[in-house]
N, C-alpha and C positions, 0 to 999 in steps of 0.2 A: 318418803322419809329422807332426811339428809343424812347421808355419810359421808358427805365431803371433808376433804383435806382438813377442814376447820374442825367438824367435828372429831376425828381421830387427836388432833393436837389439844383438844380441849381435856381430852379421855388422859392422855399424857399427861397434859399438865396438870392435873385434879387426881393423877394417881388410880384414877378407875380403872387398873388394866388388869383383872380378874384371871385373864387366857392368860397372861404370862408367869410359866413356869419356872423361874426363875435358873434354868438348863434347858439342854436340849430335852426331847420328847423320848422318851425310851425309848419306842416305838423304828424313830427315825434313826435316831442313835445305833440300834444294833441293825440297821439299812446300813448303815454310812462304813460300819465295822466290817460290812462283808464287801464292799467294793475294792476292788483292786486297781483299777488304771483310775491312776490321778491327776490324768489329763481329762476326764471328762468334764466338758461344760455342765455346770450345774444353774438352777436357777431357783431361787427360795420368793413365789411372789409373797406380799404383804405380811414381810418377815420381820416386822415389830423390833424386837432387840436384838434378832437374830441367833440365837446360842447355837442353831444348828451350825448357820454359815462360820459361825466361831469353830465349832466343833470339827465341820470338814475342815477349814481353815489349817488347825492345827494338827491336822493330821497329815496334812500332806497334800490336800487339794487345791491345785492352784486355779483353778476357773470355777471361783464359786460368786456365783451374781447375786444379789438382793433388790428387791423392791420393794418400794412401798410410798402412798399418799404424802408421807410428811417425814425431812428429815431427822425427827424430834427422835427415836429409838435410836435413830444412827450415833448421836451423843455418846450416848450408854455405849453401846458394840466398840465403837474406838476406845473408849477410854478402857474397854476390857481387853483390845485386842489391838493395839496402837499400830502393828504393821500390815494388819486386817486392809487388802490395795483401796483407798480411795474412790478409785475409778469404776470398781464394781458394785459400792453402793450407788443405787440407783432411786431418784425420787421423782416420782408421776407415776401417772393413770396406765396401771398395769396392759386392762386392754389398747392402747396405745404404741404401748413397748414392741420394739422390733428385733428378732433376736434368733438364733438355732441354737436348739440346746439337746443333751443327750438326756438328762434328768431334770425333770421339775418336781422338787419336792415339796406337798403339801400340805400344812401345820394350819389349822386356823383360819386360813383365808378364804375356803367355801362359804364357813360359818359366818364370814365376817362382812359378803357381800349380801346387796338387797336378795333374794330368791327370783326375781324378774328376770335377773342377770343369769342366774344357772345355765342358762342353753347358751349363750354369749361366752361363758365361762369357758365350756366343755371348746367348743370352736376354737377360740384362742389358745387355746393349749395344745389343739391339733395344729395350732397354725405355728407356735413355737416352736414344738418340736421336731428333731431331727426325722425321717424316717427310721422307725427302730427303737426312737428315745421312748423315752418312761416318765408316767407321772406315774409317783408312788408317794403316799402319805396317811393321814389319817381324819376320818371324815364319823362326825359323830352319830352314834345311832341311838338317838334321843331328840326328841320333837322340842324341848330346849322352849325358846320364844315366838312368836309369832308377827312381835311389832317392835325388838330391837333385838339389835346379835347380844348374842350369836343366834343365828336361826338351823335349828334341826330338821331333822328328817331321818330316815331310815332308810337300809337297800333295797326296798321296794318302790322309795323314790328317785331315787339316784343314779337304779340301772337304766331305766328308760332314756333318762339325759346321755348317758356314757355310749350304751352301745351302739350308738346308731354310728360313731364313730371309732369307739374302741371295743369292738367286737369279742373278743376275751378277756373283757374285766372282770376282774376280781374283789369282791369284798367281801372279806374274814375278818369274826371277832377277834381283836388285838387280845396277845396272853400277857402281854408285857406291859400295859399302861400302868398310870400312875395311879395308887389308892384311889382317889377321889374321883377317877374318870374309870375305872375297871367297869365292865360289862355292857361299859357306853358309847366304844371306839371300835371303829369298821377300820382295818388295812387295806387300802385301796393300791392297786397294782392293774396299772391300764398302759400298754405297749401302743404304740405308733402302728399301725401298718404300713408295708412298704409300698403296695398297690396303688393306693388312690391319698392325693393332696388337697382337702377342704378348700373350698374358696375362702378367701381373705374375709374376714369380718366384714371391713367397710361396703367392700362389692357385694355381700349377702344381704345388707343390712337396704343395700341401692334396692337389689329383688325384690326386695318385701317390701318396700316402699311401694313400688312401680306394682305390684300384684295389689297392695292393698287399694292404690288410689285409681288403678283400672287403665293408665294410663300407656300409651304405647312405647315402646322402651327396644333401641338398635342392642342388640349383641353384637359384638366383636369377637369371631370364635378362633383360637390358637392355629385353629390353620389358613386362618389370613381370609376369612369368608367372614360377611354377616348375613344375620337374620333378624328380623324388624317385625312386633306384634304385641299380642297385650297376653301376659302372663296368668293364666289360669288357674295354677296351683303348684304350689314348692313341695317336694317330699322326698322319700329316702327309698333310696333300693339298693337291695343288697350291698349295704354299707355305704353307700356311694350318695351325694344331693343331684336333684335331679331337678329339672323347672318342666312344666306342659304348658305350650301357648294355646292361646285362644282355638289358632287354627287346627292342634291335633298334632303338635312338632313338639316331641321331648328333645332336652340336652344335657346331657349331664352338665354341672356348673365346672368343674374342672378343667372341660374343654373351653370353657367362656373363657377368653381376656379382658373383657371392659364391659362398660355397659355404656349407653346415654339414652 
């Protein structure tokens, strides 16, 4: 399906923008109300008009990021919020974005991606974040559409994505949504571990390549060694991504620096 940059500005400019609440998200709103240090880096991906980033904005938060495919919403947010910094609206392809952050908070933009993308999703967000940081948002628990967003699901499918990486997530039915979304909204609250650091998307994504096409593939491993072989199968142990080569040699991918 296309959800390219053209499509989201098309949504824009024809006014089909359904998810936008015209304010922030209660949900998020009384998150934002209990935070204290507002020095925290924050980051809002595929934040439409933004009212959150408004919201921490004027509160007092000065490292608050946005992104998003198009900067068509960004219009709107300035002209709501004219000393709203410049520099921290951000437009491109989220998984792309390079960044540390102590909170990513999330409105919308599970819903808004293809579902192919969900495990890419969960990655990059371990890959943004600090150790320690927090995704925290609101993920809907309703099966919704199947062939355009927002695309649903429930915490039966969601946890399987989460914990292989965030190991004490959390998702509780929200008391505070909005009338029309009450009974349909999971609070999602997923910590960082301090332990172990995901490999980088692009170099997981080299794995799965080289696993899938059979093909023999040099590791470069952090302690200045390699090992050369054809990759058997990629999986998780105790929290951690792990590769098995052909020959019967696990590695955890953490320890990898490159691949070719």
């Amino acid at each position: 399906m296309d959800l390219s940059r053209a499509f989201w500005e098309q949504r824009y400019g024809d006014n089909e923008t359904g998810w936008d609440l015209g304010g922030p998200s209660t949900p998020l709103r009384a998150y934002i109300d209990q935070l204290t240090d507002r020095e925290l880096r924050m980051l809002i991906p595929g934040a439409g008009r933004a009212y959150e980033a408004e919201y921490a904005h004027r509160a007092g938060f000065r490292n608050v990021h946005v992104i998003d495919l198009t900067d068509a919403p960004f219009v709107d947010l300035k002209a709501r919020c004219p000393d709203f910094p410049s520099d921290h609206l951000i437009v491109g392809d989220f998984f792309a974005h390079e960044g540390s952050y102590d909170v990513i908070l999330e409105q919308t933009f599970f819903c808004a991606l293809d579902p192919a993308l969900r495990d890419r999703y969960v990655r990059k967000m371990w890959e943004l974040l600090r150790p320690g940081g927090k995704l925290v948002g609101v993920l809907f628990n309703d099966a919704l559409f199947a062939d355009h967003p927002p695309f649903g699901g429930f915490k039966a499918d969601y946890e399987p994505l989460l914990k292989p990486y965030f190991p004490a997530v959390s998702m509780e039915p929200c008391h505070n949504s909005i009338a029309p979304r009450a009974g349909r909204e999971l609070w999602l609250h997923a910590q960082r571990p301090l332990s172990y650091s995901p490999v980088a998307c692009a170099l997981y994504d080299r794995f799965e390549a080289a696993a899938v096409t059979r093909r023999p593939i040099k590791l470069s491993m952090i302690d200045g060694g390699t090992v050369e072989g054809i990759i058997d199968d990629l999986f998780i142990r105790d929290g951690a991504d792990w590769l098995r080569l052909k020959s019967g040699g696990e590695y955890r991918l953490d320890a990898i620096s490159g691949a070719e």
